[in-house]
N, C-alpha and C positions, 0 to 999 in steps of 0.2 A: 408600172403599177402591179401591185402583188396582194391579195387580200386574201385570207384564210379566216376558216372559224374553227376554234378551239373545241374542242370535245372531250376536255378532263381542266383543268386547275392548270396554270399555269403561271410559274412567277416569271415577272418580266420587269426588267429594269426596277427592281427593291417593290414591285407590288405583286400580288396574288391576284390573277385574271380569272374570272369561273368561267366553267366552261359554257359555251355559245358564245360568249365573246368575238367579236370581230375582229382581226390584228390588219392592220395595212401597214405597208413598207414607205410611208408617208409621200407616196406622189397620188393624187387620185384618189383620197379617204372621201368619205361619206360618211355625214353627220352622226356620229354614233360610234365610230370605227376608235379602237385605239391604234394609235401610230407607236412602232414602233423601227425603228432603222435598223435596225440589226437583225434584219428579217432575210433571209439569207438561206443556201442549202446546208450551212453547218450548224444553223440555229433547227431548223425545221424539225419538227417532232412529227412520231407514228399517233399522235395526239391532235393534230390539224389536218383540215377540209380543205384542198383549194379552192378556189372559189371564181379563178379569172386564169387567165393566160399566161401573166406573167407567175402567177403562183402554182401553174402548172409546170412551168419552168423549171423554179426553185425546189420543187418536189421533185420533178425527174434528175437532178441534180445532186440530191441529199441520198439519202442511204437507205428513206421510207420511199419508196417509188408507185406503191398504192396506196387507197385512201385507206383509213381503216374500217370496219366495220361494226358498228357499236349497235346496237337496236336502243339503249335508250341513255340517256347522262343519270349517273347518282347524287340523289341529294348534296352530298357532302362535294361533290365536285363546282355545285353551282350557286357559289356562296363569293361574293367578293373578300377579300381579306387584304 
């Protein structure tokens, strides 16, 4: 199980996710969560939160090895599309 939150826009499999979104790697989602499988350390952006073990994993894995640090999301970021 791998679940991160988004902290900018991101497109994912043909949609636009705003940011706070919840992405899970589809074992162990939670009502709300989007699954996506391809959630992975070559997918991983300097744009997601991990949020569990296995998605600390996948970030110490990827290229972004800390979280980032945003003080707040901008409008435009937290818009579904």
């Amino acid at each position: 199980m791998a679940r991160v939150r988004l902290t900018a826009a991101h497109s994912i499999q043909g949609k636009t996710l705003k940011a706070g979104t919840i992405v899970c790697d589809g074992t162990g989602a939670i009502a709300g969560d989007t699954i996506w499988t391809g959630l992975n350390a070559a997918a991983y952006s300097n744009h997601m939160v991990a949020l569990d073990a296995g998605a600390i994993t996948i970030q110490a894995a990827s290229r972004f090895t800390t979280n980032p640090s945003i003080a707040f999301i901008p409008g435009n970021q937290s818009i579904d599309g």
